[in-house]
N, CA, C and O of each residue as an XYZ file, in Angstrom:
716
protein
N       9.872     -6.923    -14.359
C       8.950     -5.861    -14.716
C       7.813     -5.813    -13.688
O       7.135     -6.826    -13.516
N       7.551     -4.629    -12.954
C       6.275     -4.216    -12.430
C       5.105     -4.644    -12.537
O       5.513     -5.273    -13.513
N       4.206     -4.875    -12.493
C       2.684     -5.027    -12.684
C       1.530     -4.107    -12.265
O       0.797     -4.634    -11.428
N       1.266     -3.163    -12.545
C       0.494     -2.284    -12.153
C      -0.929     -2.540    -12.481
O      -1.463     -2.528    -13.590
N      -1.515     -2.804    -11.159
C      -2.876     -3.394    -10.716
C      -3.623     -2.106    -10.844
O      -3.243     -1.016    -10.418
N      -5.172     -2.467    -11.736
C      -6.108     -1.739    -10.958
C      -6.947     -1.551    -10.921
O      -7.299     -2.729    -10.979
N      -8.438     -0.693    -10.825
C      -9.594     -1.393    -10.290
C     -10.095     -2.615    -10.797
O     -10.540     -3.440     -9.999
N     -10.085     -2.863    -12.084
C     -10.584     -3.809    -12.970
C      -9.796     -5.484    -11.668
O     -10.452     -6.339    -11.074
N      -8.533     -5.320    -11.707
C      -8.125     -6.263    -10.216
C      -8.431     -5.910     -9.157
O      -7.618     -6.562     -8.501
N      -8.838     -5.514     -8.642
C      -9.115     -4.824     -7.191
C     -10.675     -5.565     -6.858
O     -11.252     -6.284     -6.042
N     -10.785     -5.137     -7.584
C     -12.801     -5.739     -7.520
C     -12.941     -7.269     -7.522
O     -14.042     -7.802     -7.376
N     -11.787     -7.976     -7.693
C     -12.276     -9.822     -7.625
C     -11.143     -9.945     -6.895
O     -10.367    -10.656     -7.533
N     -10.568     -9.520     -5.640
C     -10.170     -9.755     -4.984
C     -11.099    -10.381     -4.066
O     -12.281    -10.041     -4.029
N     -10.552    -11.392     -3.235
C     -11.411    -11.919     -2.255
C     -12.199    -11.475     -1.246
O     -11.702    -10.454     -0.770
N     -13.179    -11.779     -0.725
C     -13.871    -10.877      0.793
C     -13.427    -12.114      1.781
O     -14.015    -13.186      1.924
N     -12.110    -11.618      2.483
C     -11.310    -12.985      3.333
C     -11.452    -12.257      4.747
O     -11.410    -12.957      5.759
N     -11.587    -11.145      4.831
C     -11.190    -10.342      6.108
C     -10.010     -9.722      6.170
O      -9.559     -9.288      7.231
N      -9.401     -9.626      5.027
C      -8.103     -8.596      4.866
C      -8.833     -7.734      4.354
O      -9.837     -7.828      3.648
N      -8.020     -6.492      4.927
C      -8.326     -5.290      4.254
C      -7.114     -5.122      2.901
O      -5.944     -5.087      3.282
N      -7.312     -5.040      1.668
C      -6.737     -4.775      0.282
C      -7.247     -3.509      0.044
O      -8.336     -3.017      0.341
N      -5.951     -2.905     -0.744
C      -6.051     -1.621     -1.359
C      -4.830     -1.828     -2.106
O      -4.114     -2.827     -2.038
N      -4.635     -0.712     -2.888
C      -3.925     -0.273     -4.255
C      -3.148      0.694     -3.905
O      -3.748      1.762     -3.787
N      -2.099      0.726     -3.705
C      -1.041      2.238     -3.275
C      -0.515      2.424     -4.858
O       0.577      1.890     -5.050
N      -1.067      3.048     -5.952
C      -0.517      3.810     -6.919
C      -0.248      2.207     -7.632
O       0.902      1.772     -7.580
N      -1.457      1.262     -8.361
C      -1.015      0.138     -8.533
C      -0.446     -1.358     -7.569
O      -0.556     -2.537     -7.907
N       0.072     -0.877     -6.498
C       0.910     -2.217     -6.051
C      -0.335     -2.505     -4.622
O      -0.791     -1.580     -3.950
N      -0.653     -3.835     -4.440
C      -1.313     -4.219     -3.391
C      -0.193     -4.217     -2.846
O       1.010     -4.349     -3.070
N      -1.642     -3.851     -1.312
C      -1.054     -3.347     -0.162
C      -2.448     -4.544      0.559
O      -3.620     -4.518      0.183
N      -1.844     -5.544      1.692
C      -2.738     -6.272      2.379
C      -2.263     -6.266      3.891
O      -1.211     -6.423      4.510
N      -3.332     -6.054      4.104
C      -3.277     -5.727      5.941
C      -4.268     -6.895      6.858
O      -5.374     -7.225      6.430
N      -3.693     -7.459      8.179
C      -4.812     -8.002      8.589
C      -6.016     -7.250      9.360
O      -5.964     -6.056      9.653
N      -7.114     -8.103      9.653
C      -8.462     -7.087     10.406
C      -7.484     -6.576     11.548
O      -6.424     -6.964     12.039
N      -8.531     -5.307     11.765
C      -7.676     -4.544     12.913
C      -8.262     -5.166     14.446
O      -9.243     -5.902     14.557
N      -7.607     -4.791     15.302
C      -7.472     -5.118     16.384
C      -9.377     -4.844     17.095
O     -10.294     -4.306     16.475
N      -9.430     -5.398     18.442
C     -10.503     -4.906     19.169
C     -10.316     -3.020     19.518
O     -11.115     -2.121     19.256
N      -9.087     -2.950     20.120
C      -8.937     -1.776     20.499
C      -8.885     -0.859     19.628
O      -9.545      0.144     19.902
N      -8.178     -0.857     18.415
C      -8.286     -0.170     17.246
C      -9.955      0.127     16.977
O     -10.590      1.180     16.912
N     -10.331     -1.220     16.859
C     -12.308     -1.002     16.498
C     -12.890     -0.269     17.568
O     -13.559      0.709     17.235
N     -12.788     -0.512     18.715
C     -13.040      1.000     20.069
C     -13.020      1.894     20.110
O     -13.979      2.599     20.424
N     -11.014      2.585     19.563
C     -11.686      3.745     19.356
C     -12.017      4.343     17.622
O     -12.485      5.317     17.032
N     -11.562      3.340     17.428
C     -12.924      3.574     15.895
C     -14.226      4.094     15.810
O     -14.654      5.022     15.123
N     -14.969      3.121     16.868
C     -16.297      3.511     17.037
C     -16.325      4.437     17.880
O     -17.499      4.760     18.055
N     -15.455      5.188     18.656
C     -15.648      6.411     19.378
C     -15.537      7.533     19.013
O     -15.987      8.625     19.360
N     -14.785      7.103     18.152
C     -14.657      8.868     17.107
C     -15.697      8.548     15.803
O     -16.399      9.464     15.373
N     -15.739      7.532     15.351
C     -17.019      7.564     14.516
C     -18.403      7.823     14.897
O     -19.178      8.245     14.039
N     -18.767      7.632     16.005
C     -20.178      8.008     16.852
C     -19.918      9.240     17.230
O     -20.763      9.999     16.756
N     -19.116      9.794     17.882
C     -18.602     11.664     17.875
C     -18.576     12.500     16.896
O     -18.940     13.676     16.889
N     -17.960     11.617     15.728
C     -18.286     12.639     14.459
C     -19.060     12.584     13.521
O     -18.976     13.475     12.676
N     -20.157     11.427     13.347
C     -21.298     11.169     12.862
C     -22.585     12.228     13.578
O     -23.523     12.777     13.001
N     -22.307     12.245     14.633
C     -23.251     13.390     15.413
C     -23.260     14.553     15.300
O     -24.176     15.374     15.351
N     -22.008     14.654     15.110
C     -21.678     16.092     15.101
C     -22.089     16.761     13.884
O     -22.803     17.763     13.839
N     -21.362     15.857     12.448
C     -21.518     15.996     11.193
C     -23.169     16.481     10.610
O     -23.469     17.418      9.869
N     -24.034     15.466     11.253
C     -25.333     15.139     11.008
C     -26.360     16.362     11.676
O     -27.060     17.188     11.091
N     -26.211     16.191     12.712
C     -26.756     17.580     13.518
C     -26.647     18.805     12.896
O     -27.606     19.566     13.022
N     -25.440     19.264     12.082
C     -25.009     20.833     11.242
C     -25.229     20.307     10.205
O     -24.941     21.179      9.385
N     -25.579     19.380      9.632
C     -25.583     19.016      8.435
C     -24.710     19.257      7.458
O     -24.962     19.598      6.302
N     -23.766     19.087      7.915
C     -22.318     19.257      7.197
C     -21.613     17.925      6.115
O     -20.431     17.715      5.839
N     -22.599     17.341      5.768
C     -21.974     16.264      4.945
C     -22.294     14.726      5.469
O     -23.420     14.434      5.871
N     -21.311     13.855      5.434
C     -21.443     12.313      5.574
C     -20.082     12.022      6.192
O     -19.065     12.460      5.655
N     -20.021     11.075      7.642
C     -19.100     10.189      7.682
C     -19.127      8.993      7.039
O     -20.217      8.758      6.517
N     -18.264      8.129      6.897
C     -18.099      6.669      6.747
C     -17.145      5.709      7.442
O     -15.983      6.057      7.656
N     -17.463      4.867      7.695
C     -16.268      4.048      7.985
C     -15.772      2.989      7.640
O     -16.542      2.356      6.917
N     -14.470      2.312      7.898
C     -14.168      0.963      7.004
C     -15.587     -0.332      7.436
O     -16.310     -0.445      8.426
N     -15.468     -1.147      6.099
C     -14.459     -0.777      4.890
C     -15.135      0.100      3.749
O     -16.345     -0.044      3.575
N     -14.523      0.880      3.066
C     -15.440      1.566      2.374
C     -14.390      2.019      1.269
O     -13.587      2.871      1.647
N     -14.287      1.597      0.035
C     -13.518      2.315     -1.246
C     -13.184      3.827     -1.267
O     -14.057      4.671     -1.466
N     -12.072      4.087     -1.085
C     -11.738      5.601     -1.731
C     -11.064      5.327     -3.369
O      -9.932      4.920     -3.631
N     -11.918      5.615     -4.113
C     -11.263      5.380     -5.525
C     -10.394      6.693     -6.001
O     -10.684      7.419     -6.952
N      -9.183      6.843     -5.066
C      -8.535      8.152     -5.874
C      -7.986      8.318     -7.184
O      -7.746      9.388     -7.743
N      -7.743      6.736     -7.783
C      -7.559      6.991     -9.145
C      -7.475      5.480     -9.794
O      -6.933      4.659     -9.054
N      -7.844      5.087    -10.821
C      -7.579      3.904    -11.365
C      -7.012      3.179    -10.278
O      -7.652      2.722     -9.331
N      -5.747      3.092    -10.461
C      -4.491      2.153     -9.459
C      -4.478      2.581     -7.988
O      -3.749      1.903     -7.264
N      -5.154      3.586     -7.418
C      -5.117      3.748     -6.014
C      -6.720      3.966     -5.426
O      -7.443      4.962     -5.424
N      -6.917      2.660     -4.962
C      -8.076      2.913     -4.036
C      -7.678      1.818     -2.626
O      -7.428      0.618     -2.509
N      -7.779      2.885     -1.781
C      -7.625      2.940     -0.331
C      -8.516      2.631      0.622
O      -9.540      3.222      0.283
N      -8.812      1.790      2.058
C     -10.299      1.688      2.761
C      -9.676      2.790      3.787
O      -8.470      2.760      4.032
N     -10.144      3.324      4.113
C      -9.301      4.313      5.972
C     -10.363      3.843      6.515
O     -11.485      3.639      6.051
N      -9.789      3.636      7.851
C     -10.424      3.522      9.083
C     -12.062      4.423      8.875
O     -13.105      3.774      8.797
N     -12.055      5.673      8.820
C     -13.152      7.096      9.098
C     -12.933      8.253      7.843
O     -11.923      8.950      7.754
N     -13.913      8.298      7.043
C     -13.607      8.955      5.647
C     -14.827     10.271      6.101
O     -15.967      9.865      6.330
N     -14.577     11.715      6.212
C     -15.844     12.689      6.079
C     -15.384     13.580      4.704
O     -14.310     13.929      4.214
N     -16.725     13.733      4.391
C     -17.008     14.197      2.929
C     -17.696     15.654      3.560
O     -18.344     15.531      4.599
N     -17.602     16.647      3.119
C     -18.322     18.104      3.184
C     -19.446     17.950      2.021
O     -19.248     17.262      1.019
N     -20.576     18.622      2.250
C     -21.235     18.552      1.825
C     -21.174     18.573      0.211
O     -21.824     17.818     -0.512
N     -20.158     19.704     -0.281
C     -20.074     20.069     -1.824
C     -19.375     18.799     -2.205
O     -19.155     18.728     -3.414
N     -18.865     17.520     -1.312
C     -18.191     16.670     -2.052
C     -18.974     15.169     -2.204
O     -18.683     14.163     -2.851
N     -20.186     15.519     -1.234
C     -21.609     14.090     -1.416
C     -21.658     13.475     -3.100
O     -21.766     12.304     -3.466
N     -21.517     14.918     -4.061
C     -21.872     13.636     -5.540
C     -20.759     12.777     -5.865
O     -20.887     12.148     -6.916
N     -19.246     12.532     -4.927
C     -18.342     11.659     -5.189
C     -18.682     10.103     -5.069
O     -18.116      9.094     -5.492
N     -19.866     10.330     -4.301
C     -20.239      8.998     -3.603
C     -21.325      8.475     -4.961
O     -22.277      9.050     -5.488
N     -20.628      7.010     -5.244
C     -21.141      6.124     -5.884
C     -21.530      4.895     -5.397
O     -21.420      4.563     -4.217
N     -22.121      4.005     -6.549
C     -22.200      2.422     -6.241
C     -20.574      1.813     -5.761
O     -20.229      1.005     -4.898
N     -19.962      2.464     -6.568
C     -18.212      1.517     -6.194
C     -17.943      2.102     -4.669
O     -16.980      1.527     -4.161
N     -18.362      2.793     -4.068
C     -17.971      3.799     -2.846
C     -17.360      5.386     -3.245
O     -17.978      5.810     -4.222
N     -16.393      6.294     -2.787
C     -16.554      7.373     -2.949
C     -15.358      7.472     -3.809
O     -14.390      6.729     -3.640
N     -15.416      8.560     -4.913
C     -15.091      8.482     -5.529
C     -14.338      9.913     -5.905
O     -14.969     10.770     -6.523
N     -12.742     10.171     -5.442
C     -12.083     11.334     -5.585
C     -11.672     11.588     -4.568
O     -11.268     10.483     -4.206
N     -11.379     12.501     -3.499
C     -10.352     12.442     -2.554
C     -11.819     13.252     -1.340
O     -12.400     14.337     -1.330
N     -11.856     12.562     -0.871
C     -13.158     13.069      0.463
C     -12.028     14.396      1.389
O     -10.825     14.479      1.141
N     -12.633     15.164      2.265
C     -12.298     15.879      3.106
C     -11.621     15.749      3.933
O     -10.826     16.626      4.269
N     -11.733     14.588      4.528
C     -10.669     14.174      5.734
C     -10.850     12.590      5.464
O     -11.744     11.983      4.873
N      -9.519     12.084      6.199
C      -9.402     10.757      6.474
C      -8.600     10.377      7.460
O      -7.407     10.639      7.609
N      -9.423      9.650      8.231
C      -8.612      9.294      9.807
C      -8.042      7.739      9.289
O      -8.662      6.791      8.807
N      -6.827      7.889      9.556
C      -6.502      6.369     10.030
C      -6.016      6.085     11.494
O      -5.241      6.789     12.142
N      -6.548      5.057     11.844
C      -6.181      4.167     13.270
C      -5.006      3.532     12.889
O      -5.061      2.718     11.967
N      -3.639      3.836     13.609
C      -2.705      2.916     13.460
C      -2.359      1.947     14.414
O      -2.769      2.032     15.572
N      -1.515      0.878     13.959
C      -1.502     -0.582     14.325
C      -0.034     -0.607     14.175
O       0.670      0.304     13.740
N       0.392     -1.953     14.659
C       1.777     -2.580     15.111
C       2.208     -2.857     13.392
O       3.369     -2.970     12.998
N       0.772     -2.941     12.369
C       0.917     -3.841     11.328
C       0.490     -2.401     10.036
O       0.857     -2.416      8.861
N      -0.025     -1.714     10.444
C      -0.332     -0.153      9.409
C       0.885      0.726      9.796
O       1.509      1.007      8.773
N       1.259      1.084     10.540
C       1.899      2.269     11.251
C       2.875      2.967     10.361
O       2.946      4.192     10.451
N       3.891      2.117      9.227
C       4.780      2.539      7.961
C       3.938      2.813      7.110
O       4.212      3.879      6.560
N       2.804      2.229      6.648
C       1.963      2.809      5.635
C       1.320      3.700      6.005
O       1.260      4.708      5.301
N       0.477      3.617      7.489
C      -0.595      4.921      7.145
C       0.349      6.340      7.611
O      -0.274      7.398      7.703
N       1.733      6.340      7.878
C       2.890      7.380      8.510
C       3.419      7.766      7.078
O       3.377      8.960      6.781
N       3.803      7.067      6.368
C       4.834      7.326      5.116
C       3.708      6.655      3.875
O       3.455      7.571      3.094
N       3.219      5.795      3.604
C       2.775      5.878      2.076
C       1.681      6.173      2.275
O       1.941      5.234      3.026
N       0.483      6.565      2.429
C      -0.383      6.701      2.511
C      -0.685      8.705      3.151
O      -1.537      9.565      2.926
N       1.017      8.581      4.274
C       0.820     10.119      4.252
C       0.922     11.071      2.525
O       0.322     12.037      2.053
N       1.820     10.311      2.122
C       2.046     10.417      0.178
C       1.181     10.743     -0.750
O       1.017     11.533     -1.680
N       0.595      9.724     -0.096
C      -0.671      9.477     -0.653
C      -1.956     10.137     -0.951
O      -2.422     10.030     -2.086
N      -2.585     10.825     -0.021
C      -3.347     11.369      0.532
C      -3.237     12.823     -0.205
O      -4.090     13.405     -0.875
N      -1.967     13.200      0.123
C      -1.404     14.275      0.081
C      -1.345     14.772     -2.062
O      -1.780     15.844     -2.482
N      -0.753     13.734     -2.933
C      -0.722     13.689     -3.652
C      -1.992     13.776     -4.309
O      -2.112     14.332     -5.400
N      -3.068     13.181     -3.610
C      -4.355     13.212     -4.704
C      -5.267     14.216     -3.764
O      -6.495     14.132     -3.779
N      -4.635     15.079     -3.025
C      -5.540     16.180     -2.791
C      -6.319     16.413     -1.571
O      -7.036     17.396     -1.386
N      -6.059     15.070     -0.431
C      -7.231     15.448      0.986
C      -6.928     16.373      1.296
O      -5.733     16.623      1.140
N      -7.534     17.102      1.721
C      -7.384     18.454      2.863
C      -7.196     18.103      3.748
O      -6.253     18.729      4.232
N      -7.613     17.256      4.481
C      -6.812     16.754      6.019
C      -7.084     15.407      6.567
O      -8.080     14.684      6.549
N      -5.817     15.283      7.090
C      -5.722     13.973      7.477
C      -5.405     13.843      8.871
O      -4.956     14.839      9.439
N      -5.590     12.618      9.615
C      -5.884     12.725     10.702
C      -5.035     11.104     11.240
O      -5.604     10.037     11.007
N      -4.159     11.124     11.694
C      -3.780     10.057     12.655
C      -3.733      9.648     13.957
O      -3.055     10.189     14.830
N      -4.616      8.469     14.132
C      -4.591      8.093     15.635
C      -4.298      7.149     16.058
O      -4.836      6.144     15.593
N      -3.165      6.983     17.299
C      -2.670      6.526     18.021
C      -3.062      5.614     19.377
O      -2.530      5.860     20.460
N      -3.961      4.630     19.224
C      -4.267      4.268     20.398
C      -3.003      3.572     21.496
O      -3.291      3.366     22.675
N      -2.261      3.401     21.206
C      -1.729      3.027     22.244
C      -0.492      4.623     22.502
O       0.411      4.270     23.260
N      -0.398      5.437     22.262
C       0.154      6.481     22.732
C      -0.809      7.557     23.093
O      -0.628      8.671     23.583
N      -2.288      6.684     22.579
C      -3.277      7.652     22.773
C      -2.959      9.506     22.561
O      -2.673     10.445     23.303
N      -3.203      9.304     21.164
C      -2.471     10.548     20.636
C      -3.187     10.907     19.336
O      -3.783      9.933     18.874
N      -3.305     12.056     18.591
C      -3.968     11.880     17.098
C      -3.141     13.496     16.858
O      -3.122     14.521     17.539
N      -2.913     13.355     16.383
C      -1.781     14.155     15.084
C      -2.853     14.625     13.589
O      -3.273     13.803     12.775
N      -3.082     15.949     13.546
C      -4.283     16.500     12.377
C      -2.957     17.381     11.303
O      -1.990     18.112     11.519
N      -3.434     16.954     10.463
C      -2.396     17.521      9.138
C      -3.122     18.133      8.205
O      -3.892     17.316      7.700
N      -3.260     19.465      7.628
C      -4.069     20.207      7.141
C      -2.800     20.335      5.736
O      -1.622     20.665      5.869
N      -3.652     19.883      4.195
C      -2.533     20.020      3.269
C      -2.684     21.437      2.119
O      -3.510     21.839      1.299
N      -1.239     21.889      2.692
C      -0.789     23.393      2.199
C       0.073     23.203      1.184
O       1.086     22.507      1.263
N      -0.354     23.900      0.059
C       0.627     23.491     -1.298
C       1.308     22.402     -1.443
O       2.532     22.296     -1.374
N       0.146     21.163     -1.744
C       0.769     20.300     -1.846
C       1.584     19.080     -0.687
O       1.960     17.941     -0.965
N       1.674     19.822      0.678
C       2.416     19.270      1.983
C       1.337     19.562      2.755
O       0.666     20.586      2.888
N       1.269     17.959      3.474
C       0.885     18.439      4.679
C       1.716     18.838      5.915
O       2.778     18.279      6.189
N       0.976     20.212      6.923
C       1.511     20.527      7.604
C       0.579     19.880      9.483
O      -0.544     19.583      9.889
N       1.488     19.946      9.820
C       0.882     19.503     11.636
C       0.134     20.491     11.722
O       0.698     21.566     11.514
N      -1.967     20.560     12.177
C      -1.961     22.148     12.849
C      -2.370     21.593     14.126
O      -2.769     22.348     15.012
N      -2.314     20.489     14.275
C      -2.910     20.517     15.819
C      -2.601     18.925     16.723
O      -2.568     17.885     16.065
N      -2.465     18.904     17.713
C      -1.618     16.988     18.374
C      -2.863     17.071     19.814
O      -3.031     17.972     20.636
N      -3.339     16.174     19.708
C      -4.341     15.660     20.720
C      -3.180     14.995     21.652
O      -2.351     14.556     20.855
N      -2.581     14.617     23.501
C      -1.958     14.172     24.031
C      -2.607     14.177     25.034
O      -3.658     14.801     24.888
N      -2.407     13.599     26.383
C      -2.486     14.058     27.597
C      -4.199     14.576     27.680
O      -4.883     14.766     26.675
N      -4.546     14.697     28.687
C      -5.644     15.163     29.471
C      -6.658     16.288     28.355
O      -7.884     16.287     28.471
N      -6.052     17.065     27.465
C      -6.658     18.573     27.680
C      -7.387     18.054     26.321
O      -6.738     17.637     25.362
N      -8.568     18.113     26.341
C      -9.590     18.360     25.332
C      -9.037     19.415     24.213
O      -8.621     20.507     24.599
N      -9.036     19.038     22.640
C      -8.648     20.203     21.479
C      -9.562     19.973     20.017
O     -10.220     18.998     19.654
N      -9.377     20.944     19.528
C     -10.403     20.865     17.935
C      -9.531     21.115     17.302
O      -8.516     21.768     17.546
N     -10.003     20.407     16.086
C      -8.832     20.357     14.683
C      -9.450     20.171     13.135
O     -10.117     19.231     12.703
N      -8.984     21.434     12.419
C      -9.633     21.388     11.279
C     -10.342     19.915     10.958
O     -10.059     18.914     11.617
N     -11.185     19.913      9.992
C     -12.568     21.242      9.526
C     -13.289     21.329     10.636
O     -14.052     22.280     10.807
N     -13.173     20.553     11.349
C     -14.263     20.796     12.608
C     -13.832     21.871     13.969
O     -13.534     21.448     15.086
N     -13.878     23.251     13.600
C     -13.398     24.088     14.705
C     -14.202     24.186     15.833
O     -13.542     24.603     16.785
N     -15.171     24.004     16.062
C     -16.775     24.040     17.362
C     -16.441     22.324     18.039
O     -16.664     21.972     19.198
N     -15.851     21.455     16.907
C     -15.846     19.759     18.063
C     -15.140     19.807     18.452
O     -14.144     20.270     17.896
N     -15.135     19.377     19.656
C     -14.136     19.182     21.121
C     -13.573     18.169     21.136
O     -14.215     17.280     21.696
N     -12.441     17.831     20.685
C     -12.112     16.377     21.127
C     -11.545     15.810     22.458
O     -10.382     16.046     22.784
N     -12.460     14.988     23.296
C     -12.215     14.686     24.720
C     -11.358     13.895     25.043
O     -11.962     13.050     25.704
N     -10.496     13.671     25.005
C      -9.333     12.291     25.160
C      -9.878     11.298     26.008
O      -9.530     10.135     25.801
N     -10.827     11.593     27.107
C     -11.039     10.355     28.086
C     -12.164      9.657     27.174
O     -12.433      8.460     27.279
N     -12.765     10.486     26.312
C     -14.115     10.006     25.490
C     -13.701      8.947     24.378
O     -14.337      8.182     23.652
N     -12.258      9.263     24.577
C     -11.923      8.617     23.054
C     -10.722      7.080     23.087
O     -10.467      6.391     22.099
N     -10.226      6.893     24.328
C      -9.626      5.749     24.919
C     -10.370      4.658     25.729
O     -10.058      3.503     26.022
N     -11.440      5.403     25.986
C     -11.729      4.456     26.802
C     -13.226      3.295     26.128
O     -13.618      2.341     26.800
């Protein structure tokens, strides 16, 4: 028989340096992410904290930080932005309901979860867009979710600077963001 975990377990889990979360009940444990992963972490988190803040368009965050999408599923992502109408989600436990976007940084050790359960995931409890990035193909893939599916609207590759929902005015620079 199953065991379906959830916040009430989630919360006396250890502070070891794993990142823990809840995929719909079942822990999910990952180790700390890499240097390079944290690089360009902090490069797109300092790009879109500025950006965000300046228009006053809401709040970034970054790991680790609770997404409580439901009892049995709370998630940390890499880079969580909230639009402004969605700021009263944010509690003492961290945020609470499905924020606006969520970037994950993938790894040798995330790459099946944040690709397939977590694309599920996301999708099921409602983000509007999600965002995957690729540092070692140096690549980010934006998924905007349409009835229920997300669809591809936009692939960062190669040289050429591009913007991708919600943020249509930010530029994303590829050399700004690898190096």
């Amino acid at each position: 028989m199953r065991t379906i975990l959830t916040y009430k377990d989630y919360e006396v889990l250890p502070a070891d340096g794993r990142r823990y979360e809840l995929h719909e009940g079942e822990l999910s444990v990952t180790p700390a992410p890499s240097p390079k992963h944290q690089e360009v972490s902090l490069n797109l988190v300092f790009l879109l904290h500025h950006y965000v803040k300046t228009r006053g368009l809401g709040r970034v965050f970054y790991a680790p930080i609770d997404c409580i999408l439901s009892d049995n599923t709370i998630v940390q992502p890499d880079i969580v932005y909230l639009e402004t109408k969605r700021l009263p989600t944010i509690t003492s436990r961290g945020i609470e309901g499905p924020p606006t976007l969520v970037i994950e940084i993938v790894s040798p050790s995330t790459i099946q979860i944040d690709r397939r359960v977590k694309f599920q995931l996301y999708a099921r409890h409602e983000v509007p867009y999600y965002w995957i990035v690729d540092p070692d193909g140096r690549s980010i893939e934006a998924y905007t979710l349409t009835e229920g599916t997300y669809q591809l609207t936009g692939r960062l590759e190669g040289l050429e600077p591009v913007s991708f929902p919600p943020f249509p005015d930010l530029v994303l620079a590829p050399a700004s963001l690898w190096s």
